[in-house]
C-alpha positions, -999 to +999 in steps of 0.1 A: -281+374-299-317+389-291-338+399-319-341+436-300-306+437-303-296+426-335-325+451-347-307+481-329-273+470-346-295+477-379-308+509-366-273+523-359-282+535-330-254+550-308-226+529-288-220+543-251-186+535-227-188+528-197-165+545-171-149+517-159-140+498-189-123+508-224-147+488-246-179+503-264-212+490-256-244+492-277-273+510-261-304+486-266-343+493-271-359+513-252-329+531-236-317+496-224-276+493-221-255+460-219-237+463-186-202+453-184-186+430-161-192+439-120-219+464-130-252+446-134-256+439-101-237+455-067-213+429-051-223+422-010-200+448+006-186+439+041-182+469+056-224+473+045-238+436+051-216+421+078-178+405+082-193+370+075-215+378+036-189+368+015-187+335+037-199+301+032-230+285+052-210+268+082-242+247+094-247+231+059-247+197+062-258+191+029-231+176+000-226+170-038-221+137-048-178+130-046-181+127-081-196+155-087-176+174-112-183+209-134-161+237-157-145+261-129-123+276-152-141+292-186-157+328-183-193+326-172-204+365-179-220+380-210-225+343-223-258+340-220-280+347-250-311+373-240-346+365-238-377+388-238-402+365-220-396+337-198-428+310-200-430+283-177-457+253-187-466+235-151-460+198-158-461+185-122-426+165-131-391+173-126-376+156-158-382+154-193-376+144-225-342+154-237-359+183-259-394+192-241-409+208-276-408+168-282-434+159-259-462+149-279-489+165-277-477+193-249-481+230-249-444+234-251-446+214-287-473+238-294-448+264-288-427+257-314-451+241-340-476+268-338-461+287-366-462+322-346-433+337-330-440+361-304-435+399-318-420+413-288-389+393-287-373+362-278-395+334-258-377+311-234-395+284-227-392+261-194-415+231-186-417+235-148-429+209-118-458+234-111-482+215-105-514+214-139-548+211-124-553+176-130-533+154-106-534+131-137-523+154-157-519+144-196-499+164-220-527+175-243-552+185-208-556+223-201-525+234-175-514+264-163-483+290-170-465+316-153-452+344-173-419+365-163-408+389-158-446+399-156-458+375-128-483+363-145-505+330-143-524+321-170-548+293-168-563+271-190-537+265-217-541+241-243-517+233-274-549+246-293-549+280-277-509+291-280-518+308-311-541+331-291-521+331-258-493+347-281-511+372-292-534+386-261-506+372-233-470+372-244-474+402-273-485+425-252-469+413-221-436+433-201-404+422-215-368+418-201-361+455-215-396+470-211-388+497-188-399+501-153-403+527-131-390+530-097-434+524-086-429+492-099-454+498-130-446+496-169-439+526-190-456+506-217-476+519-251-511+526-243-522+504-264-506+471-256-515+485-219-552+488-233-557+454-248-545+437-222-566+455-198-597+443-224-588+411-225-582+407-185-619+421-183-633+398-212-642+432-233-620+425-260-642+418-296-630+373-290-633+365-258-600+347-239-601+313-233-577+319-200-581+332-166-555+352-156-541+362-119-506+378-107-480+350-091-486+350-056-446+349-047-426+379-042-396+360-053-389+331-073-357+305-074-356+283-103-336+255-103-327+237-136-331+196-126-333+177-162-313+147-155-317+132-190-296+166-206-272+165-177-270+141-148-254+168-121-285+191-128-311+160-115-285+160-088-283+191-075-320+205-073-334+187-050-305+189-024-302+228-032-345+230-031-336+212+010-311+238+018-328+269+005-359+258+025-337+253+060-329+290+052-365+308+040-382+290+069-367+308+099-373+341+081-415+333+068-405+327+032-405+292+025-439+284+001-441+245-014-454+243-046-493+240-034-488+270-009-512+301-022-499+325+007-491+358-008-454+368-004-430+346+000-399+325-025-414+300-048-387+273-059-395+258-087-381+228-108-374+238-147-356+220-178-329+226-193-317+265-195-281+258-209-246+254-196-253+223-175-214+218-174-215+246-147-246+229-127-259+241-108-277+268-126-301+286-104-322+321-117-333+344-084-367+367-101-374+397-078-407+415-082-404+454-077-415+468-048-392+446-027-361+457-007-330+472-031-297+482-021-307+515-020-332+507+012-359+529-001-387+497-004-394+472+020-389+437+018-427+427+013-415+387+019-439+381+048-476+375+046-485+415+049-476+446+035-470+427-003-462+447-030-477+433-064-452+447-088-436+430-124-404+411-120-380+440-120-347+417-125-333+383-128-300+372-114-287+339-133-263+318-113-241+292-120-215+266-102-245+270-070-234+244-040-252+239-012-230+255+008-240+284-013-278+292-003-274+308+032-258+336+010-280+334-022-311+340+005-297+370+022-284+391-004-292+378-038-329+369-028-335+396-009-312+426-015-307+420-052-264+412-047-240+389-059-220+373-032-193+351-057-201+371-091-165+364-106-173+329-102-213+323-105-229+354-116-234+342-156-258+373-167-295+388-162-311+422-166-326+450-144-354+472-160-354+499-132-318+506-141-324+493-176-294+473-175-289+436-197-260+409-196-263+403-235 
């Protein structure tokens, strides 16, 4: 349960119902409402995206191992527990220790032995294969992080300077349930807005140690691969990282992990996110500014015409095959819909509708 909220539980604050269920729902910070089942995010529609959306991909070639076995029967929505900000620590490997706070030396053991939690909510933290700046990259060297849903890089981070990253970067950074306006900008206090502003420019009274830059990617796929939590999730992200870049290529999209071009889907490798017993997990970020089922913003995937907005949601996926990514890339990357959400859709949020799965 998210600390915003089990602090709105303690505030009292009212319960709303939702039309198309019987069941009371707490209205979170910041206006913020946990959606029930089916209306987080709109299901593909065939009469609206074509006969053949809620199909599989008939040129996939592509297979699981035979043995390849996960939970298709328990409930996957609501399950989730929420997070505020999502930090991923570029690595330059695709496996880890079983724990990643347990790499010694690391910013991610930093993380958790710096004594500071971050004051605007939960942190989840992902060690990524971005690649650090160093090809021969060692734990304790200076590496770089990306920040969601903000889209933020940060550069420069050392386990000595978490302390401070918390404070000027992830403090005052855009949340999960910061809300968003349809422009794509944060309705945020003026002051958090105002530091960070400072600190961007160096004009804050101690100086920041980072450099910081906006993602170049429009959208993001994150694919969990830790083989030494869960064998099925080293399995499955590099054969679904192959098939979702047969599909982005043909439409512009496709960026490696070294590919600066703004626009575009970065797929990324991280650790362990939970719930490897429905591998694969895969989480689809989608900056605003880009195409919604409403139709009223363009797609902004190709090299022009990119708009540089936060991450307005984040679909969470589970039980992904390959067979799956023709569909994931049409609506889910780029229209924001579910195509399977009774079977894969396990929770996310959307601050222009200010809408949360926990």
């Amino acid at each position: 349960m998210s600390t915003a909220f089990s602090a709105a539980l303690k505030r009292g604050r009212a319960f709303l119902t939702p039309t198309n269920s019987s069941t009371s729902v707490p209205k979170l910070q910041d206006g913020f409402t946990k959606a029930p089942e089916g209306a987080l995010f709109p299901k593909v529609d065939p009469a609206i995206d074509g006969e053949d959306c809620e199909h599989d991909c008939e040129s996939c070639s592509v297979k699981y191992p035979a043995k390849f076995k996960i939970d298709e029967d328990e409930k996957l929505y609501g399950h989730v527990n929420g997070w505020a900000t999502h930090m991923l620590v570029a690595t330059g490997k695709s496996d880890w220790v079983k724990d990643v706070s347990d790499e010694k030396g690391s910013v991610m053991e930093a993380v958790r032995d710096c004594g500071m939690e971050p004051t605007n909510g939960k942190l989840m933290l992902s060690a990524s294969n971005m690649p650090p700046p160093q090809d021969n990259h060692s734990p304790s060297d200076p590496t770089t992080i990306l920040l969601l849903p903000s889209f933020t890089i940060v550069e420069n981070v050392t386990p000595k300077t978490i302390p401070k990253l918390i404070e000027h970067h992830i403090n005052t950074a855009p949340t999960s349930t910061t809300p968003l306006s349809s422009s794509g900008a944060t309705r945020e206090p003026s002051l958090a807005a105002a530091t960070r502003q400072l600190d961007e420019l160096n004009l804050s009274p101690t100086p920041s140690p980072f450099t910081t830059r906006p993602s170049p990617h429009q959208y993001l796929i994150l694919l969990c691969s830790q083989r030494t939590r869960d064998a099925r999730c080293g399995q499955s992200a590099p054969l679904l990282r192959r098939e979702f870049e047969r599909h982005l290529r043909p439409l512009g999209l496709h960026r490696d992990l070294h590919d600066e071009r703004p626009g575009g889907v970065g797929i990324y490798f991280i650790s362990h996110v939970g719930g490897h017993k429905f591998s694969a997990n895969v989480m689809v970020y989608r900056r605003a500014g880009v195409a919604r089922v409403d139709g009223k913003s363009g797609d902004g995937g190709g090299e022009g015409g990119v708009g540089m907005g936060e991450g307005s949601q984040c679909i969470w996926l589970a039980r992904v095959r390959p067979e799956d990514c023709e569909g994931i890339v049409k609506f889910t990357v780029l229209k924001g819909k579910v195509v399977k959400p009774e079977r894969q859709l396990r929770g996310g949020f959307d601050r222009e509708r200010g809408l949360v799965s926990w």
